[in-house]
N, C-alpha and C positions, 0 to 999 in steps of 0.2 A: 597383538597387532594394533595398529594405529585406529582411531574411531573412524565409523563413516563422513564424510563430508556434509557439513549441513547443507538442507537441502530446504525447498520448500516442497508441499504439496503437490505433485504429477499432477494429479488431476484436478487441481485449482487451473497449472498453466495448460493445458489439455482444454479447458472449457472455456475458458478466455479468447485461445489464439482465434486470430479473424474478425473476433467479433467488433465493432464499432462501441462508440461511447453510448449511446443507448443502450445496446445489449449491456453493458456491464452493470449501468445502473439498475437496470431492471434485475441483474444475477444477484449484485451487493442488498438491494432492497428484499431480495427472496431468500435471503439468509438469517440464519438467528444469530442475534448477539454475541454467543459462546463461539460460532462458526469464525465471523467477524474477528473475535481478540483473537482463536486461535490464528488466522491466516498472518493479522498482525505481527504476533507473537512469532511464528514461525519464520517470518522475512527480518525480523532485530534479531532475531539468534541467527539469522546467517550473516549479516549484515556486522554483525559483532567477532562472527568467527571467519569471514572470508569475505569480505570486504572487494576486493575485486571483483572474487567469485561472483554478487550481490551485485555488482554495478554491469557486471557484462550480463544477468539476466536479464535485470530492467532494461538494458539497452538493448537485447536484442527481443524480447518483449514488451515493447511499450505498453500493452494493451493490463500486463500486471503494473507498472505506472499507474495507470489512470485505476485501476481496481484499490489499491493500495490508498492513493489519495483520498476517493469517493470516501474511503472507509473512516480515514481520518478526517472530512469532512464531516461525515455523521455520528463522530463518536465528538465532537467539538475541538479535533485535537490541532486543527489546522484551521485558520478563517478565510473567506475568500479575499477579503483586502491582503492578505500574507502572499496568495497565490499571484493575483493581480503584480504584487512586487516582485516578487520571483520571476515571472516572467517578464515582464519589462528587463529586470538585470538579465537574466542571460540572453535576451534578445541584442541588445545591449554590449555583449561581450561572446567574445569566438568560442564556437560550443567546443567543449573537453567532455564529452560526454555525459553533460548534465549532472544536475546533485544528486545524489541517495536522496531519500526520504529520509527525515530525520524521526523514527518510531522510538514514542519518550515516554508515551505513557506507562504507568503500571497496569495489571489485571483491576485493582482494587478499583482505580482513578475511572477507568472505562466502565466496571461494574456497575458503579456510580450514577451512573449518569444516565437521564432518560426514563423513556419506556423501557418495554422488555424487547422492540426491534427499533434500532434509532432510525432517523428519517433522514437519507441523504440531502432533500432536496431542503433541507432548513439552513 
């Protein structure tokens, strides 16, 4: 038979929905590093294999959006001057249901880096 669909984590989007940007950062900040890459990890494999799939969850959970970014915020993988332009351009231009997140890093490149819990708010 054909493989399952990837997916991400049920209960990553289960614990998110609702909550505001506070709550997330406080969820992202109460995670350990390995939780962190995995969640990464698990949204570029879907992202890589169903691409649609990937864009109509972030779209109809934004709340995984802002969790997903935070993380690449505190792993260094994203700056806030990048975001700041990001937004200006799509402000800018007629929404198509906004970008994917572009997850680029490796395991190795994240392991890397930091303490042993990185710090969103850096």
């Amino acid at each position: 038979g054909a493989a399952p669909p990837p997916r991400v984590n049920p209960r990553i989007i289960h614990n998110i929905k609702k909550k505001g940007v506070e709550a997330i950062t406080q969820l992202v900040k109460g995670l350990k590093k390995e939780q962190l890459i995995q969640i990464l990890s698990e949204m570029k494999n879907f992202i890589q294999k169903d691409r649609a799939g990937a864009r109509q969850l972030l779209t109809d959970t934004p709340q995984l959006a802002q969790m997903l970014l935070q993380i690449q915020l505190a792993f260094g993988l994203v700056k806030g001057s990048e975001i700041q332009l990001l937004y200006k351009q799509t402000k800018s231009q007629p929404s198509r249901g906004g970008p994917i997140l572009r997850v680029t890093a490796t395991r190795q490149q994240m392991m890397g880096r930091g303490a042993s819990r990185p710090n969103p708010a850096a």
